[in-house]
N, C-alpha and C positions, 0 to 999 in steps of 0.2 A: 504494500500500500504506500501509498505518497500523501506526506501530511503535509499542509502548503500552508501558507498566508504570515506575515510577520518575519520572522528572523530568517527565512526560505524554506527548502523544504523537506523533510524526511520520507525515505522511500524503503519499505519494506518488498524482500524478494521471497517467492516459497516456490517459484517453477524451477528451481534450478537442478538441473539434473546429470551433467554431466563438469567438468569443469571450466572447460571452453565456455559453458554459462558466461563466466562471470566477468570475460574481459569484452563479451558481448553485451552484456547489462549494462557494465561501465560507459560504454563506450553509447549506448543507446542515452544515458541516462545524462552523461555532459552534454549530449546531441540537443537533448529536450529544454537542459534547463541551462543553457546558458552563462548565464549571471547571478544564478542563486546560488546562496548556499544552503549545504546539501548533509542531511545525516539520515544514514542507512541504517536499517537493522534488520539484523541479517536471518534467514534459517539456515538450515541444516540442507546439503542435498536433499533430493526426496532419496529417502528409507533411510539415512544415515542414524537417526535417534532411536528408531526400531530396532534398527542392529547394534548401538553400543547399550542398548536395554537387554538383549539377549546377551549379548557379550557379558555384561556384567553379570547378569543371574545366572549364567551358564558357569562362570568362574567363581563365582559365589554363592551358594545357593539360598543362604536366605541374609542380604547382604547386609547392611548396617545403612542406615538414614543419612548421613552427613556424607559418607564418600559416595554414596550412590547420585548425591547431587551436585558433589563437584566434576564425575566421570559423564553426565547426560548431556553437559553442555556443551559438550567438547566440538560437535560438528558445527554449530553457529560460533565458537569462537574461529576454528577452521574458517567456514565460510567467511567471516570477519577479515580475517589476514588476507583471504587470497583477494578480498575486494579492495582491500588497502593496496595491495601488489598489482591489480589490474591497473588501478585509476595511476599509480604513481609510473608504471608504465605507461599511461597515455600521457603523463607530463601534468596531472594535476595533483598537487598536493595533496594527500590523503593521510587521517590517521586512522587506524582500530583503537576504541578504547575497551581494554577489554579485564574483567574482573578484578584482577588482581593490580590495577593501576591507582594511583590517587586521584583519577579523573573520574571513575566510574558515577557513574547518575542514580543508579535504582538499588534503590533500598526498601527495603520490608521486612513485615512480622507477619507470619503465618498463624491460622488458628490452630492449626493440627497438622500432623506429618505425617500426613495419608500418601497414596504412592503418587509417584508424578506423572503415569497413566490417566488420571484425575485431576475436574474443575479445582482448583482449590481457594480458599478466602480467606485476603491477607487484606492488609492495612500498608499504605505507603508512607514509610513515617519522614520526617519534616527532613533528615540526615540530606534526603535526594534533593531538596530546594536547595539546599546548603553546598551542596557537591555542585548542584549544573553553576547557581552564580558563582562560586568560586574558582570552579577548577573546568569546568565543561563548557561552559559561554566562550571563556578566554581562548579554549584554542582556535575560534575561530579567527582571529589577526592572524593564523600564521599556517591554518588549512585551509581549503574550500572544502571539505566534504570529510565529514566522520563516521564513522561505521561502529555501531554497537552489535553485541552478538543479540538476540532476542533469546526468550525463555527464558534466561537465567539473570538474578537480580542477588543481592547482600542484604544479609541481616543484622540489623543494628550491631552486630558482636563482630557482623565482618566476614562470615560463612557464607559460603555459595550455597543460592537455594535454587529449584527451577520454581517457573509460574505453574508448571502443569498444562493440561492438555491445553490447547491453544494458546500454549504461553507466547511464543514469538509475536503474534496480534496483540494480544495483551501490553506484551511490553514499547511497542510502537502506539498505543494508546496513552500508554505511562511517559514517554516521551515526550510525546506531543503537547498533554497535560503541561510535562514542567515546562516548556520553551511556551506556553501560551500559545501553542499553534490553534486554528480554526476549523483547519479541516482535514479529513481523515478519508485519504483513497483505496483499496484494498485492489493490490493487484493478485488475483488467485488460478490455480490451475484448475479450479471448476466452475459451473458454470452460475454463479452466484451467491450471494449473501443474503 
């Protein structure tokens, strides 16, 4: 999805399927917008979160809570980097911000630590306002375009959590929220919303 109006625009991808995707997206997406600036967030290949969901309950059979949501996120930070490496190969500045940096934006508190197959319901606490004006607004003097992984967000203590099932949406919702954007595009590989 592409969330536009105000500080420019944020574009969520979920078609992406092989990796040549992604310097194809890139390259569609400077095409379109010009002179905005621009923050992505990213999924996973398709099937990529299924398979490191199996991978882990296959190596583990009945795995512990805390590493099973640092290990799910892992193809939206992938997808993260390789978009940051498209765009800076097309010669535009790009960064990934991604979990474990002092940039990072999404924070929350979860109510329960149900599996991440599952809706789940959290609270965004005040930490991510604090993060975007601080540290997340500023790189834009010195990017055109940032790239978040989607799904997976921090918990006030600083753990990696996912959102759960349609977390990547979610978190491009959570975005948009904090940059005060207006509106919310979904670009998807089915046939509606």
């Amino acid at each position: 999805f592409c969330l536009s109006r105000g500080l420019g625009d944020v574009y969520k991808r979920q078609i992406l399927e092989k990796p040549e995707d992604y310097l194809k997206m890139a390259a569609n997406i400077i095409n379109s917008y010009k002179k905005s600036k621009i923050v992505i967030v990213t999924s996973a290949m398709k099937g990529k979160t299924d398979s490191l969901y199996e991978t882990f309950k296959r190596a583990i059979p009945s795995p512990d809570f805390w590493n099973m949501e640092r290990f799910l996120p892992l193809g939206e930070i992938e997808s993260s980097i390789l978009f940051e490496s498209a765009f800076n190969f097309l010669k535009v500045r790009a960064k990934a911000i991604l979990p474990w940096m002092k940039e990072w934006p999404i924070y929350i508190s979860i109510e329960t630590k149900n599996s991440p197959e599952d809706k789940r319901n959290f609270n965004i606490l005040n930490l991510s306002n604090i993060k975007v004006r601080k540290h997340f607004l500023p790189l834009f003097k010195k990017y055109r375009v940032l790239i978040i992984p989607g799904f997976v967000a921090k918990d006030g203590k600083g753990r990696i959590l996912t959102l759960g099932r349609g977390g990547s949406d979610i978190s491009g919702v959570l975005i948009a929220e904090l940059l005060n954007l207006k509106e919310v595009i979904f670009l998807k590989d089915t046939g509606g919303i």
